[in-house]
PyMOL CGO cylinders between C-alpha atoms (Angstrom):
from pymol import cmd
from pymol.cgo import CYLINDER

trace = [
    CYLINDER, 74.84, 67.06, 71.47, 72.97, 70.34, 70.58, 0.3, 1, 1, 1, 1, 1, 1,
    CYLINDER, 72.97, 70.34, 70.58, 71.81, 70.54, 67.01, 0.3, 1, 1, 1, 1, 1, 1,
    CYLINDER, 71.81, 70.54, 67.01, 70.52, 73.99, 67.51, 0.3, 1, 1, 1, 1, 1, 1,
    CYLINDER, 70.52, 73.99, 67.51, 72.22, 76.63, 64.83, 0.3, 1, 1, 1, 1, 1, 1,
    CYLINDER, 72.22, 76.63, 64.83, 74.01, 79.89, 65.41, 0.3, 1, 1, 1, 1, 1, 1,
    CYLINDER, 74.01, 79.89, 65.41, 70.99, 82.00, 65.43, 0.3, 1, 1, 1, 1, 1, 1,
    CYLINDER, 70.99, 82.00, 65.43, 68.72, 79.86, 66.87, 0.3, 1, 1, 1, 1, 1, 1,
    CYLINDER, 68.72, 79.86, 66.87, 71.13, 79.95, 70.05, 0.3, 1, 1, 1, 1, 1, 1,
    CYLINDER, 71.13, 79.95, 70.05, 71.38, 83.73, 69.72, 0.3, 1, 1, 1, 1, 1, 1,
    CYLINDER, 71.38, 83.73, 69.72, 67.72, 84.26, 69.68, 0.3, 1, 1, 1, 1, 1, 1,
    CYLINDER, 67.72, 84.26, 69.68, 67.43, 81.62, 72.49, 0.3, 1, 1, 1, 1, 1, 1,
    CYLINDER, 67.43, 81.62, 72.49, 70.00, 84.08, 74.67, 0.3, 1, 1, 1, 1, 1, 1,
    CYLINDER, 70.00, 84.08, 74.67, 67.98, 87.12, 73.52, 0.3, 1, 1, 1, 1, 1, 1,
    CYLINDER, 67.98, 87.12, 73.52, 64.77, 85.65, 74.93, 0.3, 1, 1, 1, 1, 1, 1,
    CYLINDER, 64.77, 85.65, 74.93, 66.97, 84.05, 77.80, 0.3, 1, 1, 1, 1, 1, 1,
    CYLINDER, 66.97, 84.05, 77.80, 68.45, 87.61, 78.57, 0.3, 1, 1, 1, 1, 1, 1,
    CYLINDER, 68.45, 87.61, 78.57, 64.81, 89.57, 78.27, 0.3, 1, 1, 1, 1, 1, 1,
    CYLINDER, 64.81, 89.57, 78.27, 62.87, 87.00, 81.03, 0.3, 1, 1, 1, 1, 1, 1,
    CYLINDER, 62.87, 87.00, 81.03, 66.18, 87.74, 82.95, 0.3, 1, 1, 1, 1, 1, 1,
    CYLINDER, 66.18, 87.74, 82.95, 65.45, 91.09, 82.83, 0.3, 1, 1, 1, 1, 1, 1,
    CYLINDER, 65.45, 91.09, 82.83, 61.76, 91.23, 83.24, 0.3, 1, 1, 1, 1, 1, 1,
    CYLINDER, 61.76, 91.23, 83.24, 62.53, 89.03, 86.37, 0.3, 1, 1, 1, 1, 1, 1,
    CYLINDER, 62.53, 89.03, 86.37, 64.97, 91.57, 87.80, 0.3, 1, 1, 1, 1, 1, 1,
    CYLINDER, 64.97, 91.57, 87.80, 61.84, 94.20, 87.22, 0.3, 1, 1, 1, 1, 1, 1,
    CYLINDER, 61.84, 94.20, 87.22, 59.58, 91.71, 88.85, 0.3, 1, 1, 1, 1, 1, 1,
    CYLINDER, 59.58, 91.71, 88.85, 62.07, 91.63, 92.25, 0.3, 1, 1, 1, 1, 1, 1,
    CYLINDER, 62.07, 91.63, 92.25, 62.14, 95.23, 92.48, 0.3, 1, 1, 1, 1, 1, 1,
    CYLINDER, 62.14, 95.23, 92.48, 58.78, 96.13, 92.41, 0.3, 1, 1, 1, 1, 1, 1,
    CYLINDER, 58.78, 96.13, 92.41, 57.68, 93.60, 94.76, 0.3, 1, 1, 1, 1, 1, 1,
    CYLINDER, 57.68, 93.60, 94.76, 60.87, 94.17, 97.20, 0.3, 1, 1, 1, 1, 1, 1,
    CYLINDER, 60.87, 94.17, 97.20, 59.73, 92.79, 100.92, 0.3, 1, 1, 1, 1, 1, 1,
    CYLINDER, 59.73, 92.79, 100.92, 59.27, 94.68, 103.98, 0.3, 1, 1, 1, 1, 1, 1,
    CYLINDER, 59.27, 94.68, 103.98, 59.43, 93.46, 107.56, 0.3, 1, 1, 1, 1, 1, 1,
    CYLINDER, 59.43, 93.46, 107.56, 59.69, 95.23, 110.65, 0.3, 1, 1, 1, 1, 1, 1,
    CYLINDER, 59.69, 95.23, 110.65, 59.77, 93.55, 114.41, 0.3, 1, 1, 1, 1, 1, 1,
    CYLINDER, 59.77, 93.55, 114.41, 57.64, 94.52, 117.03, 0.3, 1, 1, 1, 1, 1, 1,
    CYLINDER, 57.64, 94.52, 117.03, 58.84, 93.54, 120.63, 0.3, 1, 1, 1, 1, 1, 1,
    CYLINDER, 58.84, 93.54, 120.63, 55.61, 92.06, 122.80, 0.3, 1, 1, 1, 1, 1, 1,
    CYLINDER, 55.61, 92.06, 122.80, 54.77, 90.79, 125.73, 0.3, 1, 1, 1, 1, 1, 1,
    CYLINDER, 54.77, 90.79, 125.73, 53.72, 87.30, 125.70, 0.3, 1, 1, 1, 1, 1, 1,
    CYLINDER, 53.72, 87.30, 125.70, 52.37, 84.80, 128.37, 0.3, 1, 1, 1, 1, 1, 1,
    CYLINDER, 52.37, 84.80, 128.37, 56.11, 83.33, 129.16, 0.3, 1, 1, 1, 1, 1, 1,
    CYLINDER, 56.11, 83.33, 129.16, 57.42, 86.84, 129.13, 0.3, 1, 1, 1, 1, 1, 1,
    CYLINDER, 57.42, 86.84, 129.13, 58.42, 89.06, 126.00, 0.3, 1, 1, 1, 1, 1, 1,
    CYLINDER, 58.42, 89.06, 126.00, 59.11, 88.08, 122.66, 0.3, 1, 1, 1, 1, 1, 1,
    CYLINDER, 59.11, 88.08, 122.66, 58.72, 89.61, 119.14, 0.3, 1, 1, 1, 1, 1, 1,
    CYLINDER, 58.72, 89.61, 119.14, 57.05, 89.53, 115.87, 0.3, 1, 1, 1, 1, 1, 1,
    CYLINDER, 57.05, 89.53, 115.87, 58.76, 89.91, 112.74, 0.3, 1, 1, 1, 1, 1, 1,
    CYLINDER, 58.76, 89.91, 112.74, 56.60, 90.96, 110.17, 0.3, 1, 1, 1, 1, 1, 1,
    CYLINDER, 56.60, 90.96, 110.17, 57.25, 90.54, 106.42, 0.3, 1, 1, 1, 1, 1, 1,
    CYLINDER, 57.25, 90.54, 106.42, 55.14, 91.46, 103.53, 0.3, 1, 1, 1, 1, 1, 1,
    CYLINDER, 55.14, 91.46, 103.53, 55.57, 92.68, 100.04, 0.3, 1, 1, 1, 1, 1, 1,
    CYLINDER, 55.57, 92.68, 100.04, 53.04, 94.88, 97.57, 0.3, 1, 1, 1, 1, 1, 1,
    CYLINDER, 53.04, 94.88, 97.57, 51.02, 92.68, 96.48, 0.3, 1, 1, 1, 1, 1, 1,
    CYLINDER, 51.02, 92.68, 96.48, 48.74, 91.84, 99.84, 0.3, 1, 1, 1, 1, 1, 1,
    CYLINDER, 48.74, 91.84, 99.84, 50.99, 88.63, 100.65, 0.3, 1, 1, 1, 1, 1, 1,
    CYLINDER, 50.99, 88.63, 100.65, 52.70, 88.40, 103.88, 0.3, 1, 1, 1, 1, 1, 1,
    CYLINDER, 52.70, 88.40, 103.88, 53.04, 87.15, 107.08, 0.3, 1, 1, 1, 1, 1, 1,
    CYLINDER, 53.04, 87.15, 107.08, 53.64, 87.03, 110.91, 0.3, 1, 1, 1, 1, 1, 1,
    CYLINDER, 53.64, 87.03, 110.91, 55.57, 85.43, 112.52, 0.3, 1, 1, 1, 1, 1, 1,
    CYLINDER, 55.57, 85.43, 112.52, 55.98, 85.46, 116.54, 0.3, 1, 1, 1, 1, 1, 1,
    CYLINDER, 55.98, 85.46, 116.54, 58.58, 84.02, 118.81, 0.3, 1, 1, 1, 1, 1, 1,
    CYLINDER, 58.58, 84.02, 118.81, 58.14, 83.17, 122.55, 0.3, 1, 1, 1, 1, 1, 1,
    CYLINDER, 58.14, 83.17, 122.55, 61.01, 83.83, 124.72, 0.3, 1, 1, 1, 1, 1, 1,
    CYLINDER, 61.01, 83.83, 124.72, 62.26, 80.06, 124.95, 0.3, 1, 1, 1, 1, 1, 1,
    CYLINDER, 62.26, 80.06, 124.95, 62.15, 80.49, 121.37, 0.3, 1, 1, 1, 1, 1, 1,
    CYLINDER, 62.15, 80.49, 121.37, 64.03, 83.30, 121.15, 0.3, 1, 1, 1, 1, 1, 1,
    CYLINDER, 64.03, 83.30, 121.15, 66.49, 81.72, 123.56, 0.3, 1, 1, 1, 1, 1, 1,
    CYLINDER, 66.49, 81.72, 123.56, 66.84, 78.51, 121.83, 0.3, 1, 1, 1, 1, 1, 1,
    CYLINDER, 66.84, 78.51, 121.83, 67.88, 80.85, 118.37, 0.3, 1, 1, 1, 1, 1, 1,
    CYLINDER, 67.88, 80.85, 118.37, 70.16, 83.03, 120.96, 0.3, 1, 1, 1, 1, 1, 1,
    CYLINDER, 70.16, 83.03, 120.96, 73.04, 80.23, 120.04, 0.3, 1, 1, 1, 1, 1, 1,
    CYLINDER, 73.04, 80.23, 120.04, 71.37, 78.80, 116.47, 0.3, 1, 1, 1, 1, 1, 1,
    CYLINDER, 71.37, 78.80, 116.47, 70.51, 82.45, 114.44, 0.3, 1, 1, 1, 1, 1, 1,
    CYLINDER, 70.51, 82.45, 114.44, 71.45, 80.34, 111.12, 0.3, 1, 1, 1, 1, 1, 1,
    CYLINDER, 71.45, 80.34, 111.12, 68.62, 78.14, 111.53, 0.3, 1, 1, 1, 1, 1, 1,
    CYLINDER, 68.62, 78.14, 111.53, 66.21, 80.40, 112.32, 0.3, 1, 1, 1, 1, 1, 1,
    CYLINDER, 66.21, 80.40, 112.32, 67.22, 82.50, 109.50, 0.3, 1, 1, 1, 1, 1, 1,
    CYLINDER, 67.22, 82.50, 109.50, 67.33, 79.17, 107.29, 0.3, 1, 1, 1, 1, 1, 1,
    CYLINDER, 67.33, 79.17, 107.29, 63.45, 78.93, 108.20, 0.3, 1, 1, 1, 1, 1, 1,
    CYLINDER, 63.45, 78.93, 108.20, 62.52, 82.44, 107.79, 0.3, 1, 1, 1, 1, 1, 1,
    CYLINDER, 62.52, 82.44, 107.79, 64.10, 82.71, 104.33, 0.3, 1, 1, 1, 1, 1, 1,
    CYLINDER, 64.10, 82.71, 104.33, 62.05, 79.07, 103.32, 0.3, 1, 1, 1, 1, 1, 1,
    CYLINDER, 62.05, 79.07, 103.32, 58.66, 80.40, 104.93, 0.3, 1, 1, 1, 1, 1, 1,
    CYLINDER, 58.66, 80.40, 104.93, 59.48, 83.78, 102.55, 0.3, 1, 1, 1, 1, 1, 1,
    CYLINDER, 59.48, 83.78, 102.55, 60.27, 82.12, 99.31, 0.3, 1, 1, 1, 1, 1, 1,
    CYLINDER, 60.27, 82.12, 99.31, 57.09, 79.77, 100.03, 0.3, 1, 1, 1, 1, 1, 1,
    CYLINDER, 57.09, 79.77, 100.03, 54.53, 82.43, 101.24, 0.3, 1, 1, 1, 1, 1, 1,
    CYLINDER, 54.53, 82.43, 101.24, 56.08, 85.44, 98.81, 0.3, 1, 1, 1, 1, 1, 1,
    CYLINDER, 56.08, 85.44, 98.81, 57.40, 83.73, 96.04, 0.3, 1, 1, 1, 1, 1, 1,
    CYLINDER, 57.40, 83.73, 96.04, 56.61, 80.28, 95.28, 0.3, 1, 1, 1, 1, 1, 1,
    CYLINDER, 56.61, 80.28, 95.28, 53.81, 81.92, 92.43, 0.3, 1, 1, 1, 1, 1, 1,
    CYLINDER, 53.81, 81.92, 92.43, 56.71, 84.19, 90.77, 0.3, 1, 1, 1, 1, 1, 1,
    CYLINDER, 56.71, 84.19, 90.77, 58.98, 81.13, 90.59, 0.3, 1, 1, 1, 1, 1, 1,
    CYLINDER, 58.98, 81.13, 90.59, 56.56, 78.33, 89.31, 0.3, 1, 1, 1, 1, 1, 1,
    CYLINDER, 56.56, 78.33, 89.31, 55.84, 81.06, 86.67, 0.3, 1, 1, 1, 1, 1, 1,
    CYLINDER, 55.84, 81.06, 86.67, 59.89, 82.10, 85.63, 0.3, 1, 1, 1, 1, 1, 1,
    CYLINDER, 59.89, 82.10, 85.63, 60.34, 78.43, 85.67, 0.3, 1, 1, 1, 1, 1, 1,
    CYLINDER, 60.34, 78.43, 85.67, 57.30, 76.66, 83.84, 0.3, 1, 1, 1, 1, 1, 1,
    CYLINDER, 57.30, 76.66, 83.84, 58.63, 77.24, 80.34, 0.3, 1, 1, 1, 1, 1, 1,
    CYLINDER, 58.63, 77.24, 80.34, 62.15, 75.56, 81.46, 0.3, 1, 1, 1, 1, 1, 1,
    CYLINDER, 62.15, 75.56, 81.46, 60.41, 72.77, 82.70, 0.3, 1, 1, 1, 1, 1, 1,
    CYLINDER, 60.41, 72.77, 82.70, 58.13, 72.14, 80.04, 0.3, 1, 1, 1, 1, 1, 1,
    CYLINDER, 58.13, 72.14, 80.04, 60.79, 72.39, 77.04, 0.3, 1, 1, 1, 1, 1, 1,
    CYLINDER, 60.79, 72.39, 77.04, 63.26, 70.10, 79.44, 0.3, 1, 1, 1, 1, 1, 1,
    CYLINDER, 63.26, 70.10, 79.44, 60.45, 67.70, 79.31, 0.3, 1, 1, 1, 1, 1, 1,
    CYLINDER, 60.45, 67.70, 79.31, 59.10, 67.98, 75.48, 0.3, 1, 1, 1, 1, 1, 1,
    CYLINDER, 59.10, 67.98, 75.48, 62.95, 67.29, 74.28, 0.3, 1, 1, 1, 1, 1, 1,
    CYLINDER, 62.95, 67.29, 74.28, 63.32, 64.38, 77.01, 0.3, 1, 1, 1, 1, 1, 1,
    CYLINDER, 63.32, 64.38, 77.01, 60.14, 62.88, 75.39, 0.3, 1, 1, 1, 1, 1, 1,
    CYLINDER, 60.14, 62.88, 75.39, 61.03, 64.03, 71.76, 0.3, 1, 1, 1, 1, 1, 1,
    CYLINDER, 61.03, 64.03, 71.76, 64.55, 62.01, 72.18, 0.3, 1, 1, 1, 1, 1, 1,
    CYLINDER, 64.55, 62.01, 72.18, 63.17, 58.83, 73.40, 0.3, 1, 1, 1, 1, 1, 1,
    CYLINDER, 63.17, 58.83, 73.40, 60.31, 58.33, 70.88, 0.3, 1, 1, 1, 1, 1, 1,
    CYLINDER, 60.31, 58.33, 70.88, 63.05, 59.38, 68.15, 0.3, 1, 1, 1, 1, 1, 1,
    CYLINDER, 63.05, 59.38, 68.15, 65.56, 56.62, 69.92, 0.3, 1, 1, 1, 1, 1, 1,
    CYLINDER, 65.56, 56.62, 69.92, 62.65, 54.11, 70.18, 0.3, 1, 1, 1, 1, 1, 1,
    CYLINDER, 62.65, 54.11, 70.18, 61.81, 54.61, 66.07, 0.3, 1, 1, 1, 1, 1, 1,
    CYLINDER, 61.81, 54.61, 66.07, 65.23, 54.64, 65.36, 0.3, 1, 1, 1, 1, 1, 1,
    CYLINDER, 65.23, 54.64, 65.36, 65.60, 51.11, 67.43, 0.3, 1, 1, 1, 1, 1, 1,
    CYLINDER, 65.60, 51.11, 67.43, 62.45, 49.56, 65.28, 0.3, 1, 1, 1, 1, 1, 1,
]
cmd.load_cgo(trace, "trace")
């Protein structure tokens, strides 16, 4: 049960709402790019997608012809990978950071309600 009063859950909100915000801020400025370049590979042509964002972080990404054949009937997959290999190489730093105060206070009250339970039980 949450023992938390009225304005402590209104000022919780507040500061809920404003790293909301400052995320949405965050998105926009660093919005990705990509563009695809078709190319002609060893096995015959293929194409590089390339996707980047304003900071200097980015990648390539090429796919053979079998590959692009094998995706022909599987595009869900291949987008399934692209969007991991995005959220990894773009923003695995932005997320560690919006979610390392969640984490931590999830953690402090898990700890802070078993030492009070242990004491309690002694």
């Amino acid at each position: 049960m949450d023992e938390r009063s009225q304005p402590e859950l209104q000022i919780e909100n507040r500061v809920l709402r404003e790293r909301i915000e400052q995320l949405k801020v965050a998105v926009a400025k660093w919005q990705p790019h990509a563009f695809v370049r078709v190319e002609a590979g060893e096995d015959g042509y293929g194409f590089t997608l390339s996707i980047a964002k304003g900071d200097g972080r980015g990648f390539l990404k090429f796919f053979t012809a079998e590959e692009c054949a094998y995706y022909q009937d599987d595009r869900n997959s291949l987008l399934t990978l692209l969007a991991k290999e995005m959220v990894e190489k773009l923003y695995e730093d932005e997320c560690k950071l919006f979610l390392k105060s969640f984490v931590e206070d999830g953690l402090q009250n898990v700890i802070k309600n078993e030492q009070q339970q242990l004491r309690t039980k002694s």
